[in-house]
C-alpha positions as CSV (number, residue, x, y, z in Angstrom):
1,X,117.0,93.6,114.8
2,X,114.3,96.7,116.0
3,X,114.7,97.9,112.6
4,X,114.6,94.8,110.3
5,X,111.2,94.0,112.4
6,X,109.8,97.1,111.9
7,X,110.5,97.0,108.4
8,X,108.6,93.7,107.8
9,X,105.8,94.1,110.2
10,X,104.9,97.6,109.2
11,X,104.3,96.0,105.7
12,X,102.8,92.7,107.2
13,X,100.2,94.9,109.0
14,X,99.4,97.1,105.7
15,X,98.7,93.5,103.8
16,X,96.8,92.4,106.2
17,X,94.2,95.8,106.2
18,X,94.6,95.9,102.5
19,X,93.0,91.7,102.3
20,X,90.3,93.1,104.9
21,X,88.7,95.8,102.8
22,X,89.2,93.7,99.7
23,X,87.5,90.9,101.5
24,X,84.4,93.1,102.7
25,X,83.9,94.6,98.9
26,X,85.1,92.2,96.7
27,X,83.2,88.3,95.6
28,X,86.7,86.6,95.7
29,X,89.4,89.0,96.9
30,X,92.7,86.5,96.6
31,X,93.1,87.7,93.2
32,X,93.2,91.2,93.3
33,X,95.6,90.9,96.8
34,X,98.1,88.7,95.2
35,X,98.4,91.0,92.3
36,X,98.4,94.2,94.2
37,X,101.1,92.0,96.7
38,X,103.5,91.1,93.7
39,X,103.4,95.0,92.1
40,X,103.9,96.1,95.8
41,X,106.7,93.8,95.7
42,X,108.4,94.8,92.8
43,X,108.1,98.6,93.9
44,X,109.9,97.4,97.1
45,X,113.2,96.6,95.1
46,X,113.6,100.0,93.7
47,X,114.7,101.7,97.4
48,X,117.3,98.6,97.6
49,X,119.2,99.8,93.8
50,X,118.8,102.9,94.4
51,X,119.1,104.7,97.3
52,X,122.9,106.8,98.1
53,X,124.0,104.3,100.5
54,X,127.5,104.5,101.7
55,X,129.4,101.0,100.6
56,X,126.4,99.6,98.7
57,X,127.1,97.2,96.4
58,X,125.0,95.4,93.9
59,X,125.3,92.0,95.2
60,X,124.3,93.8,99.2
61,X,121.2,95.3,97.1
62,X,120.2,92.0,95.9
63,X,120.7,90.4,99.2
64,X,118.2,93.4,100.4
65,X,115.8,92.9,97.6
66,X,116.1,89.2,98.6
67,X,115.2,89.6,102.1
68,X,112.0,91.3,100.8
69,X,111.1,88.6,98.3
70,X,111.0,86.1,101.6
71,X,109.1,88.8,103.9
72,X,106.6,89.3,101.0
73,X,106.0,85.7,100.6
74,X,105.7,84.2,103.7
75,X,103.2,87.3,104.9
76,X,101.6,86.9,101.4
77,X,100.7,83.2,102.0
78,X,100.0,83.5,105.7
79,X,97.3,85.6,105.0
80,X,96.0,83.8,102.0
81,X,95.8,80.8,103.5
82,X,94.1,82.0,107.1
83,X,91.8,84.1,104.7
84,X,90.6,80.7,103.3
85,X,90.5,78.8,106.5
86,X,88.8,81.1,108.5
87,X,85.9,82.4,105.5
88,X,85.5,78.6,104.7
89,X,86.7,79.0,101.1
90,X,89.0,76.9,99.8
């Protein structure tokens, strides 16, 4: 479990720093983080297809790349929608 926590909080943290610069230098900065999140996203699969793992099978990559689909959205709209709740835009 150490690992698979490190693995999405790592991430969560670099989102999060990434949505405060773009937030101090940009008008409306939801735009540019969702995109920058979903090419972030896609670049995440890459690893899961291929890496030399021992036993890896297509459908245990998918599961992987899964996994990182849910990570990358629930941390994407957690800090989308605090972003707008606490600057007061909506």
């Amino acid at each position: 479990y150490a690992r698979t926590a490190l693995f999405t909080i790592i991430p969560a943290l670099g989102a999060t720093a990434v949505l405060a610069w773009l937030a101090v230098r940009r008008a409306n900065p939801i735009g540019t983080f969702i995109r920058i999140a979903i090419v972030v996203l896609l670049l995440s699969f890459i690893p899961d297809y291929l890496l030399p793992v021992p036993h890896r099978t297509f459908l245990s990559s998918s599961i992987a790349a899964f996994m990182h689909l849910v990570a990358g959205v629930v941390t994407v709209t957690v800090l989308v929608a605090g972003y707008r709740r606490y600057s007061g835009r909506a």
